[in-house]
N, C-alpha and C positions, 0 to 999 in steps of 0.2 A: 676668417676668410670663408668665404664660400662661392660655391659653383653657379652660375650666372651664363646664362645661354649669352644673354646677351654682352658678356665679357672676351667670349670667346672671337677668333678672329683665323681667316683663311691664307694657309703656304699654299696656295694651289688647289684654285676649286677640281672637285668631281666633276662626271659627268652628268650626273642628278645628284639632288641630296632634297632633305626637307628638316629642320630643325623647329622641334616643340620644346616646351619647357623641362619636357619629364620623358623623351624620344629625340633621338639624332639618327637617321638612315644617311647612308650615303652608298650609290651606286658608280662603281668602280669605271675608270676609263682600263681598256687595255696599253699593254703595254708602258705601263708604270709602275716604279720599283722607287727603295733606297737600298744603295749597297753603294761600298767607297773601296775600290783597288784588289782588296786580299783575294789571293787564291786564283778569283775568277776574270782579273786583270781588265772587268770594264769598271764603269761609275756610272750608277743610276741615280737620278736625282732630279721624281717627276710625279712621285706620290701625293694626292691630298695630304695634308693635315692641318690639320682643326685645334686651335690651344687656347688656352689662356696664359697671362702673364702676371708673374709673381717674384717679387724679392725675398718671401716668407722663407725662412731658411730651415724649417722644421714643418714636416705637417704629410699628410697623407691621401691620396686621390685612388678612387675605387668607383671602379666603370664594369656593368655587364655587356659582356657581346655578345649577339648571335648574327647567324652569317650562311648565307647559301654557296657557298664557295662548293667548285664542284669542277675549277679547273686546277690543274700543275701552278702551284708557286701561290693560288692568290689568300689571299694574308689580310687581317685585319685585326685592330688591339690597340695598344697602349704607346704613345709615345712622349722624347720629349726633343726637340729638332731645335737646335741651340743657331747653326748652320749648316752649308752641306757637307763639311769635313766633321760635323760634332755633335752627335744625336744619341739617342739608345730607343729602342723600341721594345716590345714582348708580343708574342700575338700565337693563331696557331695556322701555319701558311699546310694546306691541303698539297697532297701530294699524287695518291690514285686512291679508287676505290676501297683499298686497305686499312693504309694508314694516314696519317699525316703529322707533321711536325710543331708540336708544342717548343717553343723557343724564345731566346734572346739576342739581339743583337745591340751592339758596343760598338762605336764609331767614335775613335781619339783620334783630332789633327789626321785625318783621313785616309784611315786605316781603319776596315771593318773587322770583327769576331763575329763567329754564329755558334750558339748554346743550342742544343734540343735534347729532345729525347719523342722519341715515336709513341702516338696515341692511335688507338682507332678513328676510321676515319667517317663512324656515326655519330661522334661528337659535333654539336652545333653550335656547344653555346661556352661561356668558358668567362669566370668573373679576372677581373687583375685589380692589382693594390699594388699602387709606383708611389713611395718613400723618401720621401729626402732629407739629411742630416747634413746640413752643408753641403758640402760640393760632393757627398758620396749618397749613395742612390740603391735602394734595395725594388727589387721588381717580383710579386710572389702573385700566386694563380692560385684560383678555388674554382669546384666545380657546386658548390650549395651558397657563395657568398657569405659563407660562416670560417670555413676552417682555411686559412691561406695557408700555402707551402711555399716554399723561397726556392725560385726561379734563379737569381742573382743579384749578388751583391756585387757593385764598381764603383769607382772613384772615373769624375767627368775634370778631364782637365781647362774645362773652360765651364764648367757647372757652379762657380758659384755666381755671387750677386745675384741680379733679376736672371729668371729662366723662361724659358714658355713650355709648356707641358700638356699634352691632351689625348686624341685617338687620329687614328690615320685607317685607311684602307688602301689596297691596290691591287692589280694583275698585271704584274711580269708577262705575262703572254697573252696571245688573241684571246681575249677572253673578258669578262663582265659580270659581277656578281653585286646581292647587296647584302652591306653591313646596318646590322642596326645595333644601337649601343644607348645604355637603359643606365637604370640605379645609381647616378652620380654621385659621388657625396665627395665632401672635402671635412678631412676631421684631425684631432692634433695628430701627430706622428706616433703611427701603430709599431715601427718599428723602433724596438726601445735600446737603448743606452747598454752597448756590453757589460756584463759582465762577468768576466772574465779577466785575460790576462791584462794587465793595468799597459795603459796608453805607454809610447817609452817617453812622450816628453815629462809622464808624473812621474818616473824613476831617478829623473835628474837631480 
C-alpha cells in the first residue's frame, strides 16, 4: 500500500488548500470543528478532511504538520472519520500565547473523549504515526520523526473492514490559519504485536 495524493479524497472542502505530490496546505475556514455531545453538550461536524480508503488491516501512516495556528481552539493533525458519530483524531489545538494542547480525540456511536497534555505554545510543527491492528488503533507523536511516543491506544467500534484515514484542519472560532502537512509515508505496522500478558481468548 502506499500514499497516493491522487487516492486521497474530500469530507468537506477548506477554504483554500493546494495539494502537490510531496505538500498538502490547507487553510482553515472559521468556525469549524469535530466534537460529538460529551461535556460541552453541542455537536460540531464541519471540519475539512482529507483521507484515503483502505480495507488493509495492519499497517502504519506518518504525516508531518506544521501550522500557523495563532488562535483559541484551531487544531490541525491526524485523523480517521469513519462517520459523524465515529472518528478519532490527534493534532495539537493552540490555546493562548503560553501553551497549547497536544491531544486525542475518540468519538464511539457519538460520544466524544479528549486526551492532552500541555506543550508550549512555540511549537509549530509536530510529526504523528496512526496505527491499525484491526479495529484497535494506536495514535503516537514525535517531535524529530525518529522517536514516536504513544498518544493513545483505542478500540473503534465501527473500525474494522474498509476505513478512510488521513489529516484534517479547522478553527472553532473567528479565526483562519494554515496547515501544511509533509513526509507521508505508508509502511507495515510500527506498532507491533504485545508482548506481554497473553490475549484471554489463548488461555481458553
Amino acid at each position: 500500500m502506499k500514499f497516493l495524493v491522487d487516492d486521497l479524497a474530500w469530507t468537506r472542502e477548506p477554504a483554500a488548500y493546494s495539494i502537490s505530490k510531496d505538500k498538502i496546505e490547507i487553510v482553515t475556514k472559521p468556525h469549524t470543528d469535530l466534537w460529538q455531545r460529551t461535556y460541552y453538550h453541542f455537536r460540531n461536524d464541519n471540519a475539512p478532511v482529507l483521507q484515503m480508503q483502505t480495507s488493509e488491516q495492519y499497517f502504519s501512516f506518518i504525516v508531518k504538520t506544521a501550522f500557523e495556528s495563532k488562535h483559541r481552539f484551531d487544531q490541525c493533525g491526524i485523523v480517521m472519520y469513519l462517520d459523524s458519530e465515529n472518528w478519532l483524531k490527534g493534532s495539537i489545538e493552540y490555546e493562548n500565547e503560553t501553551f497549547q494542547h497536544l491531544g486525542s480525540v475518540v468519538t464511539n456511536q457519538g460520544y466524544s473523549d479528549w486526551a492532552t497534555t500541555e506543550i508550549p505554545a512555540s511549537i509549530k510543527s509536530m510529526w504523528y504515526r496512526f496505527s491499525r491492528r484491526a479495529d484497535d488503533y494506536c495514535i503516537e507523536c514525535s517531535d524529530d520523526g525518529v522517536t514516536f511516543k504513544q498518544m493513545r491506544i483505542c478500540h473503534m467500534a465501527k473500525g474494522d473492514g474498509t476505513i478512510k484515514f488521513g489529516i484534517y484542519a479547522c478553527s472553532p472560532e473567528n479565526s483562519s490559519f494554515k496547515a501544511t502537512f509533509t513526509n507521508f509515508e505508508l509502511t507495515e505496522c510500527k506498532w507491533l504485536t504485545h508482548d506481554g500478558q497473553q490475549a484471554d481468548h489463548d488461555l481458553i
